[in-house]
N, C-alpha and C positions, 0 to 999 in steps of 0.2 A: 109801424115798426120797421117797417125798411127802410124809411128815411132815416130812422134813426140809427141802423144800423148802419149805412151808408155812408153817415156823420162819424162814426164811432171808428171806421174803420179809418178814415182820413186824419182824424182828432181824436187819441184814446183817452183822452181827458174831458173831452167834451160834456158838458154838465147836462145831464139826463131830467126831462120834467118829473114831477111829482109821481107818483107811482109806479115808476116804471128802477128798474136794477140791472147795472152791469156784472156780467157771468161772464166767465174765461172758459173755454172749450178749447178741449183738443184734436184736431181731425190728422188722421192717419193718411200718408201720401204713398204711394211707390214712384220712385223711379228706375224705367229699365235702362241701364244705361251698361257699356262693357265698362270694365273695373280696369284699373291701372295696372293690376298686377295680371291683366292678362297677358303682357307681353306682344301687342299687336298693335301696327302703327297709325296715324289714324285715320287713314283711308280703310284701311277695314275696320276700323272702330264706326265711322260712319256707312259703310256697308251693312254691319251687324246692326246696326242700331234702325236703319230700316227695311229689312229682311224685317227683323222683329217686329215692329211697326205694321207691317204689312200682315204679317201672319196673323197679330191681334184684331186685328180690322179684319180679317174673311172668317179668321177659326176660333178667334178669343182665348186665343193662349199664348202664351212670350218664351220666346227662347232664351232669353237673358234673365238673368236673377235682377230681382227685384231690391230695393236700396229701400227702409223703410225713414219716412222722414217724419216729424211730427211737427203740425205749426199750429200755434197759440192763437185766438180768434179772443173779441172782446163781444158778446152778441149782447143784446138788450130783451130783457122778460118782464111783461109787467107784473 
């Protein structure tokens, strides 16, 4: 199954053997990232962004708001 999902992700057409079915899933992302409308140039945009970075990596919590993104996946189930 992971070759063939392997395949699937390279080729979403890719023609699937005999028992096997392509599903569409959605998986939910964040990115921290500073927003446009904060008004901050981007040396401190890149400042904030690993202050942040760094904080989640010792305390596992982000100072930045999160941007939620959704990406469509083609997985195989037999």
């Amino acid at each position: 199954m992971k070759e063939l999902n392997t395949r699937l992700l390279k080729d979403p057409n890719y023609v699937l053997p005999e028992g096997f079915m392509k599903i569409k899933e959605k998986e939910v992302t964040y990115d921290y990232k500073v927003q446009e409308y904060a008004g901050v140039n981007e040396a401190q945009s890149i400042c904030y962004e690993i202050l942040d970075e760094m904080l989640f990596n010792k305390f596992s919590f982000h100072i930045l708001e999160g941007i939620m993104r959704f990406e469509e996946f083609v997985r195989v189930k037999p």
